[in-house]
C-alpha positions in Angstrom: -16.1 66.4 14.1 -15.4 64.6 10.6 -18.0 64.6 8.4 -19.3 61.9 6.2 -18.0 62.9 3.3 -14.1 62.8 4.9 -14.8 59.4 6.3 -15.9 57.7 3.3 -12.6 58.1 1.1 -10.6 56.9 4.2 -12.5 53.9 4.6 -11.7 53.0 1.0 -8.3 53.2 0.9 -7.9 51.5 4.1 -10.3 48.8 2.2 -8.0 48.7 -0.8 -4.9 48.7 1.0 -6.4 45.1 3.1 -7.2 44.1 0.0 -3.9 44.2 -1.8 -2.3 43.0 1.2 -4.3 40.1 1.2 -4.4 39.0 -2.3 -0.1 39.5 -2.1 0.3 37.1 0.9 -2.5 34.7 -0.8 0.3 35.1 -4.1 3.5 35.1 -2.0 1.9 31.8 0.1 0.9 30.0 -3.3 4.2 29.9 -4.7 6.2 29.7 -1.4 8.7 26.1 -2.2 8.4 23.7 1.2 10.0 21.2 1.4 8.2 17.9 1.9 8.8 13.8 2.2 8.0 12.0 -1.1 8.2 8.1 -1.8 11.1 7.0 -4.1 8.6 4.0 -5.3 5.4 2.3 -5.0 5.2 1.5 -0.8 3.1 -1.0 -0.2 0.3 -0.7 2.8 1.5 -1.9 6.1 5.0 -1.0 5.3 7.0 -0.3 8.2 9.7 2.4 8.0 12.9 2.1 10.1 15.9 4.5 10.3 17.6 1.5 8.0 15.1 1.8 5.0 13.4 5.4 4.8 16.3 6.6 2.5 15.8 4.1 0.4 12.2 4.5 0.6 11.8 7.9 0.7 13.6 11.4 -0.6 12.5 15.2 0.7 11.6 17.3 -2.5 10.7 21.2 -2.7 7.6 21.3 -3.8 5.1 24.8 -4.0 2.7 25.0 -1.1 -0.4 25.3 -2.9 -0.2 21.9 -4.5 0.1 19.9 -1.2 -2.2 18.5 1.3 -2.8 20.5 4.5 -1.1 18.0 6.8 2.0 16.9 4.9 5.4 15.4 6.2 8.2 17.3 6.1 10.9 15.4 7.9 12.2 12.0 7.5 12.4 11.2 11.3 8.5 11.7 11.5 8.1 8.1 9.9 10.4 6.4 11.5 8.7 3.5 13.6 5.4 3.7 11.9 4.1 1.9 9.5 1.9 2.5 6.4 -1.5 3.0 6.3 -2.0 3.1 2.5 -0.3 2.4 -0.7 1.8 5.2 -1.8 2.8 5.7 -5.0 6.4 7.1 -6.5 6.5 10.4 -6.0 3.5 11.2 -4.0 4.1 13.2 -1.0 3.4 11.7 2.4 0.7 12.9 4.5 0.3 12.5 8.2 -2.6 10.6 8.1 -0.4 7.8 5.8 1.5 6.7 8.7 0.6 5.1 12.5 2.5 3.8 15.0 -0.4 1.2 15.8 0.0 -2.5 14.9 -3.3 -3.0 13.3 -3.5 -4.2 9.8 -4.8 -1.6 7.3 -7.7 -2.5 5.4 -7.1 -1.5 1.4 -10.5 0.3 0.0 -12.2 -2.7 -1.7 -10.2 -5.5 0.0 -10.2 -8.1 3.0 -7.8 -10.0 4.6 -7.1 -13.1 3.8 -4.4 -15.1 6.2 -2.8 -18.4 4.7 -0.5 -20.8 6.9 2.9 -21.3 4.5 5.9 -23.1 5.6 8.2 -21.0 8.0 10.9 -18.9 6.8 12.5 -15.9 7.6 13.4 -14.0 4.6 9.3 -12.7 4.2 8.2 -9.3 6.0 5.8 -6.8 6.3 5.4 -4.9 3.5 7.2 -7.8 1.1 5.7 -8.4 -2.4 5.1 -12.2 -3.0 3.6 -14.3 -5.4 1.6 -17.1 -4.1 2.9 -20.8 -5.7 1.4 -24.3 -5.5 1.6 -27.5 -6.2 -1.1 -29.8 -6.7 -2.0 -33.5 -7.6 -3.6 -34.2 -10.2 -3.6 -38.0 -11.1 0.5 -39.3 -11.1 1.5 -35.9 -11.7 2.7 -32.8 -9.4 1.4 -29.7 -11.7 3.2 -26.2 -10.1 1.1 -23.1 -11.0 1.4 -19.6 -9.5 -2.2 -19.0 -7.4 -2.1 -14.9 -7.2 0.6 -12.7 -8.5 2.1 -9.4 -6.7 0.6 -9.8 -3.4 0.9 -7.6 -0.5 2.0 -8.7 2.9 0.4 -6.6 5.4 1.0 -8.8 8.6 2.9 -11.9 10.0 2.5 -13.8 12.8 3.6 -17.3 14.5 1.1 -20.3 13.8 0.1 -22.0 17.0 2.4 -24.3 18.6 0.7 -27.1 17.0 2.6 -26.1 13.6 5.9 -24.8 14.8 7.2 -24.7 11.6 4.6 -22.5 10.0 3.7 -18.7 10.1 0.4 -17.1 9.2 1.1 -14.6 6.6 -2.1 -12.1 5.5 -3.0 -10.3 2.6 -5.6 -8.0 1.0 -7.4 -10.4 -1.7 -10.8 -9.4 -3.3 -13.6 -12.2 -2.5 -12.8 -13.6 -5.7 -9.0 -14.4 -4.8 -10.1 -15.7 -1.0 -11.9 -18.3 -3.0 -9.4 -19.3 -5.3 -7.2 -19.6 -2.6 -9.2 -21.4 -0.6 -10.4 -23.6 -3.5 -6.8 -24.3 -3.5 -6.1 -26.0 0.0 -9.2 -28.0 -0.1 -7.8 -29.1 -3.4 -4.6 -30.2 -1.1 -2.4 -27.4 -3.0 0.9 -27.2 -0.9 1.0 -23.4 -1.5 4.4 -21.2 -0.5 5.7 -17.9 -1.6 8.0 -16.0 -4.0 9.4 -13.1 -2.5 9.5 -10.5 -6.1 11.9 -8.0 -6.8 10.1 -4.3 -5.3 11.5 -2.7 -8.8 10.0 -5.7 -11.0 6.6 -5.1 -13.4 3.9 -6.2 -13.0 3.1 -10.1 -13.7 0.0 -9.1 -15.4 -0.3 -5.2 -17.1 -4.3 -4.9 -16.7 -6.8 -5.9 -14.1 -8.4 -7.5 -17.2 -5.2 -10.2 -17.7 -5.0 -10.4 -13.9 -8.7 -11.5 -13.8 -8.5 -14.1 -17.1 -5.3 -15.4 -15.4 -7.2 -16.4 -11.8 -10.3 -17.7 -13.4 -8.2 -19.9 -15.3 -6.0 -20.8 -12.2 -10.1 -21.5 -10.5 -11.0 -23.6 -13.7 -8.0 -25.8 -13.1 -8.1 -26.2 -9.7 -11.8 -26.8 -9.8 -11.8 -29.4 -12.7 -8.7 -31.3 -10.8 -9.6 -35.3 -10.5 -10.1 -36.6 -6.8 -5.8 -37.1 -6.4 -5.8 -33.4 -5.7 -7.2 -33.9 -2.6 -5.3 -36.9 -1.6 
């Protein structure tokens, strides 16, 4: 029978051995290169990816293993026919959870939806970036003035058949851009959109400009004389 003192040394090389093994696969695993699907530029929310546009809108990159997410994407073909649930930004990888195949619109953290009726046309999608124009009487004059800059269009639909020629188009606004929008129609503000180039800045660098512009856009609409509503 073994004694104690034969039993002891054993069990601590067996120990040490685990433990070496262990720390070498946690070493080997952490930089072990996988590869993974990245964005090739800021994707807007509600995008939906088609075997057309995911090379454009996305690239496979080999990244190490410890710096991803648990559930990332690997191949291209897993996005195909879904449609984004968040923004994603150049070069972040794509995570399983970023994509569904479900219709729903995707609420942005911080955001509603806001849906505004705009003359029909066809060149406007899912996943578009717009700004939102009008034009608005005031007195014998037509001003034009751009209501919200860089919008996101996360849904489209047909406007009931009592405005054929219309579609609903939604986006997510703040509370403070629902009103201003709304301010604007019961101002009688003919309001359409300006589809903007995806690789385009910014209209306004800082939430801070983006914030002076609309509350001068609200000050205007709001101090418009009575021929805005006509």
């Amino acid at each position: 029978m073994s004694s104690p003192r034969r039993i002891v040394p054993v069990l601590l090389v067996l120990l040490v051995v685990a433990i070496v093994g262990w720390v070498r696969e946690a070493t080997r695993s952490s930089w072990e290169l996988v590869e993974v699907v990245v964005a090739n530029k800021e994707l807007n929310a509600g995008l939906p990816v088609t075997a057309e546009n995911v090379d454009e809108f996305t690239t496979t990159k080999r990244l190490l293993r410890s710096v991803l997410p648990k559930e990332f994407i690997a191949n291209k073909q897993d996005l195909i026919g879904k449609r984004l649930t968040r923004t994603i930004y150049q070069d972040e990888c794509l995570r399983i959870a970023d994509v569904s195949s479900k219709s729903h619109v995707s609420f942005e953290p911080g955001k509603d939806i806001y849906t505004l009726p705009i003359p029909w046309r066809g060149d406007v999608g899912v996943g578009s970036r717009v700004d939102i124009l009008g034009t608005v009487s005031q007195g014998h004059l037509r001003r034009v003035f751009t209501a919200l800059s860089d919008m996101h269009v996360v849904a489209i639909n047909p406007a009931p058949e009592a405005a054929p020629r219309t579609i609903l188009v939604s986006f997510p606004v703040t509370e403070d851009e629902a009103k201003l929008l709304l301010l604007a129609r019961v101002r009688g503000a003919q309001l359409d959109l300006l589809i903007r180039n995806p690789d385009s800045p910014p209209r306004h660098a800082t939430p801070e400009i983006r914030e002076k512009f609309r509350r001068s856009t609200l000050d205007m609409l709001a101090n418009l004389g009575v021929n805005a509503c006509n």
